[in-house]
NUZA-482478 format. One record per atom (N, C-alpha, C, O): chain; residue number from 1; atom name; x, y, z. Coordinates in pm, 1 decimal, decimal comma. Example, Ala and Ser with C-alpha at 12.3 -4.5 7.8 and 13.67 -1.06 7.14 Angstrom:
2
kette	nr	atom	u	v	w
A	1	N	1319,0	-569,0	780,0
A	1	CA	1230,0	-450,0	780,0
A	1	C	1320,0	-330,0	780,0
A	1	O	1423,6	-331,9	846,5
A	2	N	1285,0	-225,0	708,0
A	2	CA	1367,0	-106,0	714,0
A	2	C	1290,0	3,0	787,0
A	2	O	1340,9	113,8	803,9
//
This chain:
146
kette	nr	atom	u	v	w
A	1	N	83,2	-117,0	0,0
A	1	CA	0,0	0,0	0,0
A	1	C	88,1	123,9	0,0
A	1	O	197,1	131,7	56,8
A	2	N	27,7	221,4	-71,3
A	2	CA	159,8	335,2	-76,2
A	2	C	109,8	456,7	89,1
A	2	O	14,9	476,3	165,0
A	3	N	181,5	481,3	76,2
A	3	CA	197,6	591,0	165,4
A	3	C	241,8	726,8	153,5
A	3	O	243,8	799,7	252,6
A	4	N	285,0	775,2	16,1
A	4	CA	370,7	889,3	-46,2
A	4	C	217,5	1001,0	-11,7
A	4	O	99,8	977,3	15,2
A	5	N	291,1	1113,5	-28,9
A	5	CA	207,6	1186,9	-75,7
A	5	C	147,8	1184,8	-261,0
A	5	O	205,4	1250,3	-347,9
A	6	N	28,4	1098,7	-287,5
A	6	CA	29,3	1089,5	-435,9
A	6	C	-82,2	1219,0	-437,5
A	6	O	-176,7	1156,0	-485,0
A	7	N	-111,5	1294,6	-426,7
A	7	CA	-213,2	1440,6	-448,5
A	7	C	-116,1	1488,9	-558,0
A	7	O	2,3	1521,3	-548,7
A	8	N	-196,0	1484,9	-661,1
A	8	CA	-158,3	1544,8	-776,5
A	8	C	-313,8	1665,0	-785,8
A	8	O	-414,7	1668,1	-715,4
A	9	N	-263,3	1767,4	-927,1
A	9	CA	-382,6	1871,7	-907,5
A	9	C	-474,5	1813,3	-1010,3
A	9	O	-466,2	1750,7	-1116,0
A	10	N	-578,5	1869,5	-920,0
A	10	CA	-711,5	1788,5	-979,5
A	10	C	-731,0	1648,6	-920,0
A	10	O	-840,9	1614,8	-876,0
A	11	N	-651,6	1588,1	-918,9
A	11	CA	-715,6	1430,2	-860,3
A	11	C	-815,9	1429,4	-697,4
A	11	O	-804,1	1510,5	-605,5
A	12	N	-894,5	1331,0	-703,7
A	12	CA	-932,3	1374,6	-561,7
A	12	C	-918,6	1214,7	-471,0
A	12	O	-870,6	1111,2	-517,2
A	13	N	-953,6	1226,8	-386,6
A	13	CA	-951,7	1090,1	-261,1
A	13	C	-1081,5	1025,7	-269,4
A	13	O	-1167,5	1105,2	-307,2
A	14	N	-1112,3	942,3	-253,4
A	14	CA	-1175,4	873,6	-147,2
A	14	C	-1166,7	789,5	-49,7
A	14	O	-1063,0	724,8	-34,8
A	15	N	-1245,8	778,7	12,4
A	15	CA	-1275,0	710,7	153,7
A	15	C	-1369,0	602,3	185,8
A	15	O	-1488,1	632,3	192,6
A	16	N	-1331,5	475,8	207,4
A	16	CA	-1414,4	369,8	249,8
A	16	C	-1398,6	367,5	420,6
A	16	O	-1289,1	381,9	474,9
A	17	N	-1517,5	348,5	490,8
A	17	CA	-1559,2	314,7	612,7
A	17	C	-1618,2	150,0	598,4
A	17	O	-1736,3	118,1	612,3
A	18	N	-1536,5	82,6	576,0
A	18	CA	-1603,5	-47,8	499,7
A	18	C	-1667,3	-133,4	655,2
A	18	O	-1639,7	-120,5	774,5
A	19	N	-1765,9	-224,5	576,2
A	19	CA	-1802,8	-283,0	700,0
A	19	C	-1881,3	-438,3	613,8
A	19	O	-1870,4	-465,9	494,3
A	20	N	-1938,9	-498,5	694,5
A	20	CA	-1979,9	-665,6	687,9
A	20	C	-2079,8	-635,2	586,7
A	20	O	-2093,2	-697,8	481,6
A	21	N	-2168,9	-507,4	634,7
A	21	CA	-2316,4	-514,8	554,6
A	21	C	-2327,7	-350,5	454,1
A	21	O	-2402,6	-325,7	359,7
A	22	N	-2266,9	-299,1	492,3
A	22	CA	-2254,4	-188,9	501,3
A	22	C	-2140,6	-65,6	429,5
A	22	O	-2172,5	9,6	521,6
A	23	N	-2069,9	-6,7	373,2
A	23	CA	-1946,3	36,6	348,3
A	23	C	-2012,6	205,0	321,0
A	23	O	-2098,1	234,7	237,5
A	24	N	-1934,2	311,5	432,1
A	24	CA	-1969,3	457,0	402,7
A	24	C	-1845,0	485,2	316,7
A	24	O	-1736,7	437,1	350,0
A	25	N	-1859,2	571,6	192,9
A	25	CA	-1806,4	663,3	86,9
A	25	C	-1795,0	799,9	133,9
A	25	O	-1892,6	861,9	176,2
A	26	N	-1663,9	854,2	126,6
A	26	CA	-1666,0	1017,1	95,4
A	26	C	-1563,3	1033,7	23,7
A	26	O	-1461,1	965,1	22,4
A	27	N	-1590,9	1132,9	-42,4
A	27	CA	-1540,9	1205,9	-144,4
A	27	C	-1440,4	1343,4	-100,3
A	27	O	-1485,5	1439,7	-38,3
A	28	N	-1344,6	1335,4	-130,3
A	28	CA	-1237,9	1504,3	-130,5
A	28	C	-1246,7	1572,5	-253,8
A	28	O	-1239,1	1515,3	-362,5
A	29	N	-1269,2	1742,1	-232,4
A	29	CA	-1302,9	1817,0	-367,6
A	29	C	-1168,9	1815,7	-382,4
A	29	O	-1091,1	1819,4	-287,1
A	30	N	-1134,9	1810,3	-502,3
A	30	CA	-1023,7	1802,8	-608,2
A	30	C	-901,4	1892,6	-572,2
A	30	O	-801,9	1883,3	-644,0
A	31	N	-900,8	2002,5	-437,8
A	31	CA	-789,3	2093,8	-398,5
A	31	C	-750,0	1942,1	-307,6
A	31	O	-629,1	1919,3	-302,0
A	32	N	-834,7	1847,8	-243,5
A	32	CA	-760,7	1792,2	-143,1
A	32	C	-791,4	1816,6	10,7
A	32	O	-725,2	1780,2	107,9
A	33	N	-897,7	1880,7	6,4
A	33	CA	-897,9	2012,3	131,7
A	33	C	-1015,7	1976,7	220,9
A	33	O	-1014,5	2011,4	339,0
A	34	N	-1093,3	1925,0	181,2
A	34	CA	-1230,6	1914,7	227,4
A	34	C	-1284,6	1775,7	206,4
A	34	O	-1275,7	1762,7	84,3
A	35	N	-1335,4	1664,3	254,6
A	35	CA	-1443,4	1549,4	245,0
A	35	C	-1564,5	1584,5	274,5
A	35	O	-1608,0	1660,3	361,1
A	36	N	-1620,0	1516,2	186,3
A	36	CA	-1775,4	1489,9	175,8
A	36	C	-1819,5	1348,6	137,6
A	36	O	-1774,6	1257,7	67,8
A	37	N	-1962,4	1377,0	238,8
A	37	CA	-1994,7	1203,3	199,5
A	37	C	-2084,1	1200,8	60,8
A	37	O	-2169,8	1271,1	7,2
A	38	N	-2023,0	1095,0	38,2
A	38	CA	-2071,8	1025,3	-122,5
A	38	C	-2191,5	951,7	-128,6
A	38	O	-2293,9	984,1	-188,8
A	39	N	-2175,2	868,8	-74,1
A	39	CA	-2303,2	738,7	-50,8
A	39	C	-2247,1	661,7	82,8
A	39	O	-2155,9	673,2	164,6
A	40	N	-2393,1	549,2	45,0
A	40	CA	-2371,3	415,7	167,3
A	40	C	-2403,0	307,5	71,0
A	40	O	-2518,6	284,9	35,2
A	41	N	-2290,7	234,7	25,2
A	41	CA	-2252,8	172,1	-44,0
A	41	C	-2348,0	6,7	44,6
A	41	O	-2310,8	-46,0	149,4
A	42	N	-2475,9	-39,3	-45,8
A	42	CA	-2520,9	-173,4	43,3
A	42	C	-2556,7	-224,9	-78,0
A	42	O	-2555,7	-169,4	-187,9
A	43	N	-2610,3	-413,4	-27,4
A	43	CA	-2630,5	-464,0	-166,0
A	43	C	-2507,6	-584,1	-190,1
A	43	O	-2525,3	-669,2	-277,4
A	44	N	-2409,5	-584,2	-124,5
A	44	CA	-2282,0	-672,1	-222,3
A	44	C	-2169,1	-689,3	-77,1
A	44	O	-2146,7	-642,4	34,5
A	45	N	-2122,9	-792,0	-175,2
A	45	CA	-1982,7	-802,1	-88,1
A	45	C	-1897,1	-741,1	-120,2
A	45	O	-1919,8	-633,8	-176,0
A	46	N	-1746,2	-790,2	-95,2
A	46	CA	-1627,8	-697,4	-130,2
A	46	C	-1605,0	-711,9	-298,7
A	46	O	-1552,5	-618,4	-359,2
A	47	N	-1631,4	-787,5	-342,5
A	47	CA	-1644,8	-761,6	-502,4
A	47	C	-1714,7	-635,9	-617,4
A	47	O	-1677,4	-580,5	-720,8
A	48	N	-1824,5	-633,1	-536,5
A	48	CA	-1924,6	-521,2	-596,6
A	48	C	-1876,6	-398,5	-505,3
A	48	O	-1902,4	-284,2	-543,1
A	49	N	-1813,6	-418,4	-396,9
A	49	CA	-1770,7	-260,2	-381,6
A	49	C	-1643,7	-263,1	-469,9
A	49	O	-1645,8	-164,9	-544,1
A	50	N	-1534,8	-339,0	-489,0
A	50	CA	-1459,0	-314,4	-569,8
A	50	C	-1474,3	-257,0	-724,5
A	50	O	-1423,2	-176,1	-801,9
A	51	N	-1576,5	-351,7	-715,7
A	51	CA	-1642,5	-248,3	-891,2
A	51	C	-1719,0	-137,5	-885,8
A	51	O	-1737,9	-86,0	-996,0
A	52	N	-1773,2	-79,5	-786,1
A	52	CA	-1861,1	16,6	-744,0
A	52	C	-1719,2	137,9	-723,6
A	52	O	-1741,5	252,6	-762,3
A	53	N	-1600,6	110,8	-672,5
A	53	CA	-1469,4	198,0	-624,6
A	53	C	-1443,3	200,9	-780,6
A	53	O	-1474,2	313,4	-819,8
A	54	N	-1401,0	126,1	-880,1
A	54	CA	-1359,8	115,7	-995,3
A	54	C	-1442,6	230,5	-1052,8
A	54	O	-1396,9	334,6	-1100,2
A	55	N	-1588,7	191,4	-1040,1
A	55	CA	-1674,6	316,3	-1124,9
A	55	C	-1631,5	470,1	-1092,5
A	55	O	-1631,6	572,7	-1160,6
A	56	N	-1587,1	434,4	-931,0
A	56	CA	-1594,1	584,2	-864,3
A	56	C	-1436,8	655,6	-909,7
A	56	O	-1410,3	775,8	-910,0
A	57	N	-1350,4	547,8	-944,7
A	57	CA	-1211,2	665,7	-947,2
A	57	C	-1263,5	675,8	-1104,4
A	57	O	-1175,7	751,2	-1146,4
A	58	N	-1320,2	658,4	-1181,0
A	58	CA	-1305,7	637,3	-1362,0
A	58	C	-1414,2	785,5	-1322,1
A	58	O	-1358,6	894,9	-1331,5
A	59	N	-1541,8	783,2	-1285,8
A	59	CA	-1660,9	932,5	-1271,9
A	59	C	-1579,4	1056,7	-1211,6
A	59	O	-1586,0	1169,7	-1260,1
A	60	N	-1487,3	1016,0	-1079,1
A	60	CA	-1461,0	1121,8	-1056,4
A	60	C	-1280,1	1128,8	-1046,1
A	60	O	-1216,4	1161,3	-945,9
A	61	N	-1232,7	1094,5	-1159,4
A	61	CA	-1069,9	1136,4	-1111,1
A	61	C	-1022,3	1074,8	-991,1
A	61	O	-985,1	1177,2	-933,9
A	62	N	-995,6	979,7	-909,1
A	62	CA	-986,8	958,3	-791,2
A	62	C	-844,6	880,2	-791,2
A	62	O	-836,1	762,2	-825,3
A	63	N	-734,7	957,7	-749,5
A	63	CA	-611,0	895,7	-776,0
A	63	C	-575,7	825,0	-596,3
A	63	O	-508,0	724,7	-573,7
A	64	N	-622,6	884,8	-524,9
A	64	CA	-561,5	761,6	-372,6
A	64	C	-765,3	712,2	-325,5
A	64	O	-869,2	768,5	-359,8
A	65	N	-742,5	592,0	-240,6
A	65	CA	-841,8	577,4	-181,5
A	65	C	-797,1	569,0	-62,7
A	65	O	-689,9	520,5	-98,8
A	66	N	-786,0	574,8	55,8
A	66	CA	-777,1	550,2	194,4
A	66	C	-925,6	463,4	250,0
A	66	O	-1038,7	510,0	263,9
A	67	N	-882,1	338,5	271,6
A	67	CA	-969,1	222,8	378,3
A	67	C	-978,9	251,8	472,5
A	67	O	-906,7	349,4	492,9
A	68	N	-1037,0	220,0	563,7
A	68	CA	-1049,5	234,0	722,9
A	68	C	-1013,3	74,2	775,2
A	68	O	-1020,8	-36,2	721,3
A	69	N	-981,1	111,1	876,1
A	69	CA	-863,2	-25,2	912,0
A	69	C	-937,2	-14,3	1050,2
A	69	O	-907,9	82,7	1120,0
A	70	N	-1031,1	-105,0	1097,1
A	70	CA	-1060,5	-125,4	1241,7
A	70	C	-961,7	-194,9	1338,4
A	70	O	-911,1	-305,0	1316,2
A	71	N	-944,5	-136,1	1423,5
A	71	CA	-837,2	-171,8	1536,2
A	71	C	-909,7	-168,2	1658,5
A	71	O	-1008,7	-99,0	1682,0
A	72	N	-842,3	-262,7	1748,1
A	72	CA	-887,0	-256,6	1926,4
A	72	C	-888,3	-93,7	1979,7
A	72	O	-859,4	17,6	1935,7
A	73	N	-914,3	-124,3	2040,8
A	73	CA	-913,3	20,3	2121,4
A	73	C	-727,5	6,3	2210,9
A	73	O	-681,5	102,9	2271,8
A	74	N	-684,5	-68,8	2203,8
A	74	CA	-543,1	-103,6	2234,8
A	74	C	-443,8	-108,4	2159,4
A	74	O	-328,1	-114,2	2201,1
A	75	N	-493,0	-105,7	1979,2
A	75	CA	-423,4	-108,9	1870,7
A	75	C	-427,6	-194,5	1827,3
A	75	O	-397,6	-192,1	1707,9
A	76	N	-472,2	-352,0	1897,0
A	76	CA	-430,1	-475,7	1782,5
A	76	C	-503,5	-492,8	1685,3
A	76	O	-584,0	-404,3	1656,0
A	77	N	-495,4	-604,4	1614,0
A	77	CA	-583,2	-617,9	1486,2
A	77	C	-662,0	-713,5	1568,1
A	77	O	-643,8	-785,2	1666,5
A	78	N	-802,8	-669,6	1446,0
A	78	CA	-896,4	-765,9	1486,0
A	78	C	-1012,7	-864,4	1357,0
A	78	O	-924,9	-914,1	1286,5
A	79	N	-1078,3	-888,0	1327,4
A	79	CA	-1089,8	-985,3	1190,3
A	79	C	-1118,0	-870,5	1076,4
A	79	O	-1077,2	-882,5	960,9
A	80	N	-1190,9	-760,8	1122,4
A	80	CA	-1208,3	-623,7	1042,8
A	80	C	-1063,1	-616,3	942,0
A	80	O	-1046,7	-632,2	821,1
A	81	N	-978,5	-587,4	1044,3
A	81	CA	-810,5	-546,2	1011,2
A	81	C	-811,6	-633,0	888,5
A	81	O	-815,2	-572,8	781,2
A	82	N	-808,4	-794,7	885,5
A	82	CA	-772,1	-855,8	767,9
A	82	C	-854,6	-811,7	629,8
A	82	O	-803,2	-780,0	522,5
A	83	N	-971,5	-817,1	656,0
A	83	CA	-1084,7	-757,2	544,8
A	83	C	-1041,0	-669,7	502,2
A	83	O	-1007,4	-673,3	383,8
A	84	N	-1025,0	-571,2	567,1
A	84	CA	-955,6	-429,2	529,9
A	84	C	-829,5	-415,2	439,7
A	84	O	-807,9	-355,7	334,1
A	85	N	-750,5	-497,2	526,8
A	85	CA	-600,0	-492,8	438,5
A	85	C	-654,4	-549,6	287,7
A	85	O	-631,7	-479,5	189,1
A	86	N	-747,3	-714,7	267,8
A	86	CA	-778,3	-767,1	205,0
A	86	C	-843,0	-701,6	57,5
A	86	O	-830,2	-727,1	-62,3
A	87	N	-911,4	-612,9	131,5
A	87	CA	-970,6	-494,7	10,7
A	87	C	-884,1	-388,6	-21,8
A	87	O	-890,7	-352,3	-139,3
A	88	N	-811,5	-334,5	44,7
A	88	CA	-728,2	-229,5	25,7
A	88	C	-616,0	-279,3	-95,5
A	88	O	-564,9	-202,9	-177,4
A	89	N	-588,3	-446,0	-84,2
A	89	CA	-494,6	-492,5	-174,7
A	89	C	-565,8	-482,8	-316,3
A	89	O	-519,0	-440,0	-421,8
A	90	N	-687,1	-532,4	-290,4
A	90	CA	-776,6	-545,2	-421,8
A	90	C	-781,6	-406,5	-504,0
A	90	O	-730,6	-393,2	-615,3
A	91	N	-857,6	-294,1	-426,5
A	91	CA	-897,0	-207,8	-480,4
A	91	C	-741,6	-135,4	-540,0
A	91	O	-761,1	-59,7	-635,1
A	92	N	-616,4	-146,7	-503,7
A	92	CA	-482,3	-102,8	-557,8
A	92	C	-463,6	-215,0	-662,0
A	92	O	-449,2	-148,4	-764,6
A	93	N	-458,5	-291,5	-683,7
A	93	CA	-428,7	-408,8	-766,6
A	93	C	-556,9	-405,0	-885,2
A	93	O	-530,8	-449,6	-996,9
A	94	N	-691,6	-351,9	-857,6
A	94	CA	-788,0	-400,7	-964,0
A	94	C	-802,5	-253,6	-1023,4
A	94	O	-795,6	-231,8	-1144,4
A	95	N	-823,0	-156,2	-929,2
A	95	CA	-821,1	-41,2	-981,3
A	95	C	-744,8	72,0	-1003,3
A	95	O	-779,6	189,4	-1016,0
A	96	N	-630,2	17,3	-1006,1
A	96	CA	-480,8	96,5	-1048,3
A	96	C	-482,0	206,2	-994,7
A	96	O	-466,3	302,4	-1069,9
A	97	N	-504,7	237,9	-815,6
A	97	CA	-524,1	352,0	-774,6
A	97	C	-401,4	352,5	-622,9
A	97	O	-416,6	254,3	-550,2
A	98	N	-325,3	421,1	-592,6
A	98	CA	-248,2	427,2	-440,0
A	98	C	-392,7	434,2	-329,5
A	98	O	-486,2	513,2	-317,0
A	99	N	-353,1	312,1	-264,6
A	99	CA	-414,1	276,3	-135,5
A	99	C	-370,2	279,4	26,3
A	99	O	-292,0	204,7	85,2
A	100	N	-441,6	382,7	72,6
A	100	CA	-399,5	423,0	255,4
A	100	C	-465,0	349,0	326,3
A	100	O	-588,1	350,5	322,6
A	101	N	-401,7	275,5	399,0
A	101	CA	-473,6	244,7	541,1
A	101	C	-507,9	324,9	659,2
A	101	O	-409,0	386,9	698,4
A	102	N	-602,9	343,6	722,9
A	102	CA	-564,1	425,1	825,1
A	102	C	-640,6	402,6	934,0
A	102	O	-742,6	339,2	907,0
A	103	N	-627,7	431,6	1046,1
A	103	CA	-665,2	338,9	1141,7
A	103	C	-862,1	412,0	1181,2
A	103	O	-879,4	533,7	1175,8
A	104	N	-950,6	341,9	1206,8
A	104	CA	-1082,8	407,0	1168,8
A	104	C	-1139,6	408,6	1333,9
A	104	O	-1259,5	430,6	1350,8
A	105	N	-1052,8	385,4	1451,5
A	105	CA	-1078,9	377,4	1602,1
A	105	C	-1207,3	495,5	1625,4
A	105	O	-1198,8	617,1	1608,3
A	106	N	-1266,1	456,3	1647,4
A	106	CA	-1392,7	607,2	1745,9
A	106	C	-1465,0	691,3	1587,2
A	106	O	-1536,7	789,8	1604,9
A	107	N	-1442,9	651,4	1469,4
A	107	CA	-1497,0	710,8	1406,2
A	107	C	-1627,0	673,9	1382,2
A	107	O	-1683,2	775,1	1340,3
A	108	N	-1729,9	552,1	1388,2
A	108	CA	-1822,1	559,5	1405,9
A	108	C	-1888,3	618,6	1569,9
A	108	O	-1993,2	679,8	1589,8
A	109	N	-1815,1	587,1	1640,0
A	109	CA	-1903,3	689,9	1748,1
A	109	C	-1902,6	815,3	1733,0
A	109	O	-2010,8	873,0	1742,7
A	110	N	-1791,6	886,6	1707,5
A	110	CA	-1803,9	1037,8	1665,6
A	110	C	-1920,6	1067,5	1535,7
A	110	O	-2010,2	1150,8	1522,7
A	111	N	-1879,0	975,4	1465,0
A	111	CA	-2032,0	1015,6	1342,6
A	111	C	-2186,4	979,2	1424,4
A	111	O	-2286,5	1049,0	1407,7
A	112	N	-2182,9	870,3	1504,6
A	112	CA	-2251,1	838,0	1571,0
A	112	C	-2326,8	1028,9	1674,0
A	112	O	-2436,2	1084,9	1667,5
A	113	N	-2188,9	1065,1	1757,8
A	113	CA	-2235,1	1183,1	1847,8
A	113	C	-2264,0	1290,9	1765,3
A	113	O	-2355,8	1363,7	1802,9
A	114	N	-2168,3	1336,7	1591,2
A	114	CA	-2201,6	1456,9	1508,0
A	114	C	-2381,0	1428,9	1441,4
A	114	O	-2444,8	1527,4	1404,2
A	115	N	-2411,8	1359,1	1438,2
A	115	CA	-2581,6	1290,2	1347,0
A	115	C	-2653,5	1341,5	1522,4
A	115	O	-2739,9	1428,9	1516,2
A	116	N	-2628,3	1304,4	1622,2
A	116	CA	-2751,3	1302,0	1764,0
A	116	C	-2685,1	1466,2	1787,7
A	116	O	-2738,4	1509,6	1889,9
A	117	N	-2620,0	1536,9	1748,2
A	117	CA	-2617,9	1719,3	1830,5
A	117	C	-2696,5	1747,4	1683,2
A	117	O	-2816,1	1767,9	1703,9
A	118	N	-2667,4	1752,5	1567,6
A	118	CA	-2736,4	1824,7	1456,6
A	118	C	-2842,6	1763,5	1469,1
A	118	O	-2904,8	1769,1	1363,0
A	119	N	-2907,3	1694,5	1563,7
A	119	CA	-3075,2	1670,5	1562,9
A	119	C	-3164,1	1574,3	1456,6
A	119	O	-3286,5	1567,1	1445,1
A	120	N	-3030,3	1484,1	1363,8
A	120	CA	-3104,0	1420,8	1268,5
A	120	C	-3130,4	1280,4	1326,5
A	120	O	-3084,0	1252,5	1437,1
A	121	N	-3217,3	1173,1	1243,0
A	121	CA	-3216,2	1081,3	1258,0
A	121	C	-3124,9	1005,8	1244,5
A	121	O	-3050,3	1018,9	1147,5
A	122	N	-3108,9	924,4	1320,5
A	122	CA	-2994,6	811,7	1340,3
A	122	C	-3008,2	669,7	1259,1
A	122	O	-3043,3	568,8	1320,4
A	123	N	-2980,3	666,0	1125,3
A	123	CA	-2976,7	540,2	1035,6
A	123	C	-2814,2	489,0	1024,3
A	123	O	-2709,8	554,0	1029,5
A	124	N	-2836,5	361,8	1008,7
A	124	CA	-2694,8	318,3	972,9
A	124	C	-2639,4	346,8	902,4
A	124	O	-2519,8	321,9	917,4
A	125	N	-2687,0	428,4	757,7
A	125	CA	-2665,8	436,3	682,9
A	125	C	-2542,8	572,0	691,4
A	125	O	-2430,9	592,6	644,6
A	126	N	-2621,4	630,2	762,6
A	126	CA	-2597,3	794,1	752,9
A	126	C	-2467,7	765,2	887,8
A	126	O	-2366,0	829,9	863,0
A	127	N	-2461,5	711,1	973,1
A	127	CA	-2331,4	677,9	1013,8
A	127	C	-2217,6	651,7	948,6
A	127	O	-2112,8	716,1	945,3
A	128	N	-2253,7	531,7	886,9
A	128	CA	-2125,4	485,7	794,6
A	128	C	-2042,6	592,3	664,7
A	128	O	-1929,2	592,9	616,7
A	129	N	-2168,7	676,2	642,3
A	129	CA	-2120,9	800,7	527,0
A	129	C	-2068,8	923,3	627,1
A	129	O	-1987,7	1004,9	583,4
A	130	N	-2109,5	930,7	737,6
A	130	CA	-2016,6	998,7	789,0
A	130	C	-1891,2	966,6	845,4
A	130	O	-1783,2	1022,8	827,7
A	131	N	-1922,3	858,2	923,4
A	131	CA	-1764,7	778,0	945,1
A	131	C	-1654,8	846,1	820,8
A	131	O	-1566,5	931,6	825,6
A	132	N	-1709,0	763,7	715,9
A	132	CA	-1593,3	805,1	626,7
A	132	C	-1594,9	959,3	556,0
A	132	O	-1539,6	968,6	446,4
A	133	N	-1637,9	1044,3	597,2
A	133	CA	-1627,3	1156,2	603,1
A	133	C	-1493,4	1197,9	737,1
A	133	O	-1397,8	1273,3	719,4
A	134	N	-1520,3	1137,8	838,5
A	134	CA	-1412,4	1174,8	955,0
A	134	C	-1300,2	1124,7	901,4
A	134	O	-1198,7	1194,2	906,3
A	135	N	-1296,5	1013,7	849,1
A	135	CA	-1239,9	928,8	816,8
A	135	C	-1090,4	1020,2	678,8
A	135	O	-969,5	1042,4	671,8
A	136	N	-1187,4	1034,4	619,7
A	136	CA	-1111,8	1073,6	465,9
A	136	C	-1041,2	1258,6	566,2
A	136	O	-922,2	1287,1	580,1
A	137	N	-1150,5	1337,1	610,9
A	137	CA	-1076,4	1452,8	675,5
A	137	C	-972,4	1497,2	749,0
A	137	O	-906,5	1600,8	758,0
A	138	N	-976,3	1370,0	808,7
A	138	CA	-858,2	1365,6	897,9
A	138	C	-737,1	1346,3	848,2
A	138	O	-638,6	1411,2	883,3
A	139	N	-736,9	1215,4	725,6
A	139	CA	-619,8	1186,2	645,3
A	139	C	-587,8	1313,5	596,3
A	139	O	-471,3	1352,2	605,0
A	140	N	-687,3	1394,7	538,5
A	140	CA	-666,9	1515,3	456,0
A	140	C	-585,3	1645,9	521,1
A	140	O	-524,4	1735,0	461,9
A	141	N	-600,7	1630,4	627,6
A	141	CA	-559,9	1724,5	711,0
A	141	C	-412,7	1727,0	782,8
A	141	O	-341,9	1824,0	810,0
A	142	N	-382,5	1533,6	812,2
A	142	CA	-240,8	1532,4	855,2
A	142	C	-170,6	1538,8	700,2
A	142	O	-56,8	1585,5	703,0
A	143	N	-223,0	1497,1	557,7
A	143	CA	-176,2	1524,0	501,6
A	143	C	-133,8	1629,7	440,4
A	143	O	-44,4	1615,6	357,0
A	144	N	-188,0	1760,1	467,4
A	144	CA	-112,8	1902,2	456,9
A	144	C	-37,1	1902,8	514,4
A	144	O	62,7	1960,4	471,1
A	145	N	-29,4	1828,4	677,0
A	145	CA	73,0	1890,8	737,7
A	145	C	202,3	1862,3	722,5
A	145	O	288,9	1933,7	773,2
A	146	N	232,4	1746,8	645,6
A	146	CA	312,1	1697,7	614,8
A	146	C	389,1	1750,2	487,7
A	146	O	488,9	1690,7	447,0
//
C-alpha cells in the first residue's frame, strides 16, 4: 500500500468506512482540502464494492483511496483489520489507484455523536457516510501537514 504523498492537481480521494453489511463513501473536492460524503454503499460483498470503487475513481478522477482499518481500542488487529488490508490490496491491484490504510478507532461513534447534536435521525446508513467523512478529513488534514 503506498503511503507517499500521491495528491496530484485535480485528482481527488476517497474514503471507504467499509463494514460486513454496510461500506460509508466520501469524497475530497479536487484541492484535497475538504471530504464529503458520497453514498452508503449496500447490496454486495467486497467484489461489488470493488467495482462500485472502480466506477468511482473512472466518474470522478480519484487517484488515492484511503480504507479504514478497524483496530482494538489497544491497537491490535482484529478480523475487520484482515478484510480491510484484504480490500485495500484489491482495490490497488484491480483499480490501479495508491491505497492508505488508516486506522478508523472512534470514528463511528463520533459520526454516531455529530448525526444526535445536529438533531437528525440516526440510520446506519448515515453513520457509515459519515464515518468516512471523519475518516477521509482527517487523512486530509495530517496530510497538509506533512
Amino acid at each position: 500500500m503506498n503511503t507517499d504523498d500521491t495528491k496530484a492537481a485535480g485528482a481527488r480521494a476517497l474514503a471507504i468506512d467499509p463494514g460486513e453489511r454496510r461500506s460509508g463513501l466520501a469524497l475530497s473536492d479536487e484541492l484535497g482540502i475538504t471530504a464529503q460524503g458520497l453514498e452508503t454503499f449496500e447490496g454486495g460483498g467486497p467484489d461489488e464494492l470493488v467495482l462500485r470503487v472502480a466506477a468511482l475513481v473512472s466518474e470522478h478522477g480519484i487517484a488515492e483511496v484511503v480504507v479504514g482499518m478497524p483496530l482494538s481500542m489497544s491497537g491490535g488487529e482484529l478480523e475487520g483489520t484482515r478484510r480491510s488490508r484484504e480490500l485495500a490490496a484489491r482495490i490497488e491491484r484491480e483499480c490501479g489507484v495508491a491505497v492508505v490504510l488508516r486506522d478508523e478507532r472512534m470514528t463511528s461513534r463520533e459520526a454516531e455523536r455529530i448525526i444526535a447534536q445536529a438533531g437528525g435521525i440516526r440510520r446506519a446508513g448515515d453513520i457509515d457516510r459519515v464515518a468516512a467523512v471523519l475518516l477521509l478529513q482527517g487523512y486530509l488534514e495530517e496530510r497538509s501537514r506533512r
